[in-house]
C-alpha atoms as one frame of an Amber mdcrd trajectory, in Angstrom:
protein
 -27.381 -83.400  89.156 -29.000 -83.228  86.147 -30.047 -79.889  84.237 -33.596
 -79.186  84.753 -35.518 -78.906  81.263 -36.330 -75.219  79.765 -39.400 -74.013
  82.558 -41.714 -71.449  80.897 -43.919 -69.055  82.916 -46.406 -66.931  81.669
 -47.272 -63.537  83.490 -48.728 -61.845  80.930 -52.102 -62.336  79.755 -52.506
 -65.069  82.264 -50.271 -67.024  84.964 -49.212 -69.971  83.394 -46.276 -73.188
  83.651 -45.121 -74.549  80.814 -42.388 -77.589  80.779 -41.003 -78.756  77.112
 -44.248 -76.978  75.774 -46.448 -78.771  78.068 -48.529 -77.115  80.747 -47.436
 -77.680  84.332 -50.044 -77.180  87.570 -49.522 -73.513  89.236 -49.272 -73.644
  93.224 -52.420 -74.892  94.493 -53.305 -71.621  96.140 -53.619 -68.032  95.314
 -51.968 -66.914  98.153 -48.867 -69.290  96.452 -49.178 -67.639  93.596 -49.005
 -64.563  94.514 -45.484 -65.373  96.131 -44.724 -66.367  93.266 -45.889 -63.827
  91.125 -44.452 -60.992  93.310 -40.575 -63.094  93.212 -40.649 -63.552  89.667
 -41.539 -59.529  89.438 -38.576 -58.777  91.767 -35.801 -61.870  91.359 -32.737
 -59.385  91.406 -32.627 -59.531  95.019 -33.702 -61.989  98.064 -36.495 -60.707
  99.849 -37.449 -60.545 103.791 -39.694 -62.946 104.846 -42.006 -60.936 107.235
 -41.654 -58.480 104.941 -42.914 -60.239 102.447 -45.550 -62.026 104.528 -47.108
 -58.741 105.456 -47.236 -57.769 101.708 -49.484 -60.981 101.148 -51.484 -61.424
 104.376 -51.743 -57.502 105.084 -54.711 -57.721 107.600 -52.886 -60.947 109.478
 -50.863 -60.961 112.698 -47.487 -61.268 112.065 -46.861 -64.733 113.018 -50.268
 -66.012 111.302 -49.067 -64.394 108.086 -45.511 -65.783 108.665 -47.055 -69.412
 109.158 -49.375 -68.388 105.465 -45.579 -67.717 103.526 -44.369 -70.990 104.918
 -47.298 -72.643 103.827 -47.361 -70.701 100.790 -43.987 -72.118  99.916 -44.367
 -75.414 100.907 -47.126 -75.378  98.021 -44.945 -73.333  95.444 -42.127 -75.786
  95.834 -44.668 -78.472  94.606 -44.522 -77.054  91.410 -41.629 -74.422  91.033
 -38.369 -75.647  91.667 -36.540 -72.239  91.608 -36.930 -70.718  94.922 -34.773
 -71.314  97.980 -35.474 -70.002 101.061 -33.664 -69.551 105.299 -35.548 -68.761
 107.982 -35.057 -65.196 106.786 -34.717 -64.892 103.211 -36.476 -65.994 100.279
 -35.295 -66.023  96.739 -35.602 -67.246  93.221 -32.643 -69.602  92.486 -30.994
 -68.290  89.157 -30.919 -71.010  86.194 -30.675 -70.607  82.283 -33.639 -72.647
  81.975 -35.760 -70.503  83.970 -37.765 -68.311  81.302 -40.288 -65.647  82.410
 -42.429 -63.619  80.244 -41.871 -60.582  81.936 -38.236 -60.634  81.882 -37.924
 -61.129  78.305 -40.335 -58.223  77.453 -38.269 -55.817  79.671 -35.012 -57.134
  77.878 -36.341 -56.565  74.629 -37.538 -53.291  76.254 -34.164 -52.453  77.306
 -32.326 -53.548  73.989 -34.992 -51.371  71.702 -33.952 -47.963  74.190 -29.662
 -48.637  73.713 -29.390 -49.048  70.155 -28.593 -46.410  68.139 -29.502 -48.337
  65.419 -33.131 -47.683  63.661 -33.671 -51.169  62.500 -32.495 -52.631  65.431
 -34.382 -50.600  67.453 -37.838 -51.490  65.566 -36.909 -55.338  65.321 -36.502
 -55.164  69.593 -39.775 -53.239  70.042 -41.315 -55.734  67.663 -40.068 -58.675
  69.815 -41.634 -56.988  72.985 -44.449 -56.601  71.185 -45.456 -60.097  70.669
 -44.077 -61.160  74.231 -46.590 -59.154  75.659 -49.405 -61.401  76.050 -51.753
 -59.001  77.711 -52.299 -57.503  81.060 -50.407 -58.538  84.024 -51.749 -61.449
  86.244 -55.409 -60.961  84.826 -57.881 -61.482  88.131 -55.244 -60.388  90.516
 -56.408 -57.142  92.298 -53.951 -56.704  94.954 -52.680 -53.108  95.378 -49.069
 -54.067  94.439 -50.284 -56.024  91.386 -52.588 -53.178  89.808 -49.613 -50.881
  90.117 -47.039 -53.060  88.251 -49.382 -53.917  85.566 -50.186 -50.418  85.327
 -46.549 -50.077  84.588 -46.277 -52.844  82.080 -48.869 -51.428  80.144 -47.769
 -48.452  79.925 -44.483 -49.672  78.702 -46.488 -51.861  75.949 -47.984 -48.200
  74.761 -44.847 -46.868  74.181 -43.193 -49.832  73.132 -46.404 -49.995  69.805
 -45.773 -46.165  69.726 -41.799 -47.002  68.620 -43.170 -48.971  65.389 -45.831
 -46.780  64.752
């Protein structure tokens, strides 16, 4: 099978596909995105799936929130091909040409804090710098989104304060 071309999503300062530079629709529903949104923001590991459905559809019964995910999903799968899924399980399929906003700021992040080196240091917190395209998921006022883009913006702070 064929390698999927470079797939570009934008967190930051707006939720966003982008395919060899061109934009690509986002799930038809919020409730997709959001299941989106909250994989992308947690990809090291495969998540639950009532778990996960209660996280989205909080106020739901548990099989009426299960029947939202798969739903969800079907939708998500429209336009996101990196997700697989069992009848438990959900995850984001790893692929090199699967690029996420979020992920790169953190590495640069990550790379700026282990160097010893000053200039290297600077050049990484300059790179997160520009990668971070704003607030997280802008119009998204779930609980578990206000507290992760509470935490990415606090990052960006320090991240300015290491060029300053």
């Amino acid at each position: 099978m064929p390698s999927l071309p470079p797939f570009r999503v934008f967190l930051l300062g707006g939720f966003r596909f982008e395919q060899l530079g061109q934009p690509v629709p986002l799930p038809a529903t919020h409730a997709a995105r959001l299941v989106l949104a909250y994989l992308l923001l947690h990809p090291e590991f495969p998540h639950d799936r009532a778990e996960l459905a209660r996280l989205i559809w909080p106020g739901e019964r548990e099989s009426e929130a299960r029947r939202n995910l798969s739903k969800a999903l079907w939708l998500m799968k429209q336009t996101f091909p990196y997700v697989t899924n069992t009848r438990k399980e959900i995850r984001l399929t790893p692929s090199p040409d699967l690029w996420v906003d979020v992920w790169a700021f953190l590495s640069a992040r990550q790379r700026a804090e282990e160097t010893e080196d000053k200039d290297a240091r600077i050049r990484a917190c300059k790179e997160a710098i520009v990668l971070y395209g704003g607030p997280l998921l802008p119009g998204y006022e779930e609980y578990w989104v206000r507290r992760e883009r509470s935490r990415l913006q606090k990052l960006f702070k320090e991240t300015v304060n290491c060029v300053l």
